[in-house]
Structures are given as structure tokens and as C-alpha cells.
N, C-alpha and C positions, 0 to 999 in steps of 0.2 A: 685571816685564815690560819688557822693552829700547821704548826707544822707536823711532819710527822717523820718517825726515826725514819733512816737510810737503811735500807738491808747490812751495810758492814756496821753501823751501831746495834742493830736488834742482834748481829750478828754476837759482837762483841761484851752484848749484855747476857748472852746467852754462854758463852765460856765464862764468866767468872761466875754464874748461879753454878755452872759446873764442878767450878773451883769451890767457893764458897761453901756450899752444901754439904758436899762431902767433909770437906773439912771441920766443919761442927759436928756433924756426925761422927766421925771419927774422935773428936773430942770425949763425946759425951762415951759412947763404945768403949777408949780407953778406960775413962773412970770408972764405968760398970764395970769390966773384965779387971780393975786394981792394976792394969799395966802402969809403970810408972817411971821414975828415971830415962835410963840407956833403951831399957825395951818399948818406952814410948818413942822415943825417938827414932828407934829404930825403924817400929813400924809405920811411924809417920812417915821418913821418910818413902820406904818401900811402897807407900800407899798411895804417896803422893807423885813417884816418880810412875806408876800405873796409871792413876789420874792424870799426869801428861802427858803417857803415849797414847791414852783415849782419848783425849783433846786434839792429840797433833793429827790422828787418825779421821776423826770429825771433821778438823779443819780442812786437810785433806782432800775428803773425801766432796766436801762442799765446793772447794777450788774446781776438782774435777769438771763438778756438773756444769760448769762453763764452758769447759770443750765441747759438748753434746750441748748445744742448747734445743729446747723445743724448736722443730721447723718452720711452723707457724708463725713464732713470735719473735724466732731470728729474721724471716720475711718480713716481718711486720716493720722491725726494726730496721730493715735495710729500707722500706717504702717510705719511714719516717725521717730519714737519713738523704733521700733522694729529696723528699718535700721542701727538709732547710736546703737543700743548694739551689731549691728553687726549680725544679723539675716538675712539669705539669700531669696531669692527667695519672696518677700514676696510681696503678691497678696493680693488685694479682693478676697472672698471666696463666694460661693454659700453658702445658710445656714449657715453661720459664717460671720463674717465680713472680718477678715484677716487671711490670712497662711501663716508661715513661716517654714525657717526651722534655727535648731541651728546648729551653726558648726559642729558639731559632729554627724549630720542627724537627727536628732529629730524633728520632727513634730510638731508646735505649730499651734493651732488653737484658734482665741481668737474672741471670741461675745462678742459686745458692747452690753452689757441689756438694760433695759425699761428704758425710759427717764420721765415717767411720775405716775412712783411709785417706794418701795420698791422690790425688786426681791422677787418671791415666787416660790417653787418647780416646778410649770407648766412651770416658764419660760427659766428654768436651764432644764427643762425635752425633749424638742425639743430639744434643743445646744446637749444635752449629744451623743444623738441616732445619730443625722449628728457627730456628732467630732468621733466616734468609728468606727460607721457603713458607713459612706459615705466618711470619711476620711480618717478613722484609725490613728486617734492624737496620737501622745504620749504625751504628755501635752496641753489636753482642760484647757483653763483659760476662765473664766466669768466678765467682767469688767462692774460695776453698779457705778451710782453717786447720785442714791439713795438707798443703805443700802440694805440689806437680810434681810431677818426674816428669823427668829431662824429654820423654817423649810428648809428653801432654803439651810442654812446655812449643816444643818445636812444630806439634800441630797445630796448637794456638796461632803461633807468628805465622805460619802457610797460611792459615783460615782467616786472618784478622780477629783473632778473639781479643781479647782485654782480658789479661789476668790479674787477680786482685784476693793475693795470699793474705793470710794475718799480718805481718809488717804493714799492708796498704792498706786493709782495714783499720787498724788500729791510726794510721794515720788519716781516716775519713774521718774516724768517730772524732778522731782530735780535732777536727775544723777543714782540715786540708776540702777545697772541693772537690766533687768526684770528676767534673770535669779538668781540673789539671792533675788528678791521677791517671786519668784514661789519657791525658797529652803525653806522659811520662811513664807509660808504660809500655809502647810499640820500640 
């Protein structure tokens, strides 16, 4: 089976056609216009340090879209993520995002939070009422990748939620299973 580039190789081939390009262009622009010596150089520099702040800004701006992931596909990825730790049944949910269940029957219900703040109590306070009352979870988890306050935080531990910021994501995606993050997070 051929392999196929990684997004940060396509990534990567795609800033030096950046680099590249322009640079022979520039090339060739000099010698038409008879720029030559100091004023080549000059303008290559200037040209080229433009060409870098459009690249760093590209770069940037690609980094970003990983805070915002699609919701769908961040779901998707968290059901995929439930599957290797060996997690059965595991669905899209009405009012939750995914349900699974653990070996042992337990219930896990997990909401992907706000993608475009910190969690605060209101938004932990729908999830709570669907994972008990429409579901009957035994372990609601709350998965945000931007942060709690301190109040979400303190309604969580009243409610039994399971919180699971970026630091503990990033530690699922590295192997950690999601069951000894949910032991290590009460």
C-alpha cells in the first residue's frame, strides 16, 4: 500500500513552493528591471523578509484552525479514541456528543464543550440533567479545549462531572486510557 504524505509534510512542501517561487521570480524581475549589485540585494532582501511574514502568517493562521476543530470530526475523534481504550457501543448521543459503554457496563457519556470560550456552570448545567435524567450515566465527562472557571470547575465536583481540559486530552490522545484519566480526575 503506497503511502501517502502527512498533513505537516504536504504542509511543509507547500512553504518552500512558497519560498521557492517567488524567489526565481524575483530573480528573473531583477534582471528585466537591470537591478543589480546593492539594489539587488537590497530588494531581495525586503522581499524576502515580506515572504516571511506571509509564511509565518499562513503558518499561523493554519496552527489556529486547530483550536476550532470541526464538531463533527472532533466527535468523531473522541468516539475513535473511546473505541481504542476498548469502550463498547459507542454512538453519537442526543444531548451529549458520544455514549459509550465500559467493559464492566458503565455508562459513559461524554460532551464536547464550547469551542469558542472557557466553560462556565450553564454550560456543564444542560450536559448534567441529559447524562442523569435522559441517560442515566454513570460517568458524565465534560471535554473543553478552552479551560473552566473556577465556577464550572466547583460545579463539576458538586455534580460528579469528569473534566477533561486540553492538558488531559492531550494526554488521552498520547495513550493515557480514558479510564485512568476519569480515576485521576475526581
Amino acid at each position: 500500500m503506497p503511502r501517502t504524505p502527512t498533513h505537516a509534510k504536504l504542509r511543509g512542501r507547500a512553504m518552500v513552493l512558497l519560498v521557492v517561487v517567488p524567489a526565481i521570480a524575483l530573480r528573473d524581475l531583477f534582471a528585466f528591471l537591470d537591478i543589480t549589485g546593492i539594489d539587488a540585494w537590497l530588494a531581495t532582501a525586503a522581499s524576502l523578509a515580506l515572504l516571511c511574514a506571509v509564511v509565518h502568517l499562513a503558518n499561523s493562521t493554519l496552527d489556529a484552525r486547530t483550536d476550532h476543530p470541526d464538531d463533527r470530526a472532533f466527535e468523531l475523534r473522541i468516539a475513535d479514541l473511546c473505541r481504542r481504550d476498548g469502550l463498547l457501543a459507542v454512538q453519537l448521543a442526543p444531548g451529549a456528543d458520544i455514549k459509550a459503554y465500559l467493559p464492566n457496563g458503565s455508562l459513559v457519556l461524554i460532551r464536547c464543550g464550547p469551542t469558542d470560550h472557557a466553560a462556565r456552570p450553564l454550560d456543564l448545567h444542560a450536559f448534567i440533567g441529559t447524562a442523569h435524567h435522559d441517560h442515566r450515566a454513570d460517568i458524565p465527562v465534560f471535554l473543553t479545549l478552552h479551560g473552566l472557571t473556577t465556577e464550572a470547575r466547583e460545579f463539576a465536583r458538586h455534580h460528579g462531572i469528569v473534566l477533561l481540559d486540553r492538558p488531559r486530552l492531550d494526554q488521552w490522545q498520547q495513550g493515557h486510557g480514558l479510564t485512568t484519566l476519569v480515576g485521576t480526575t475526581h
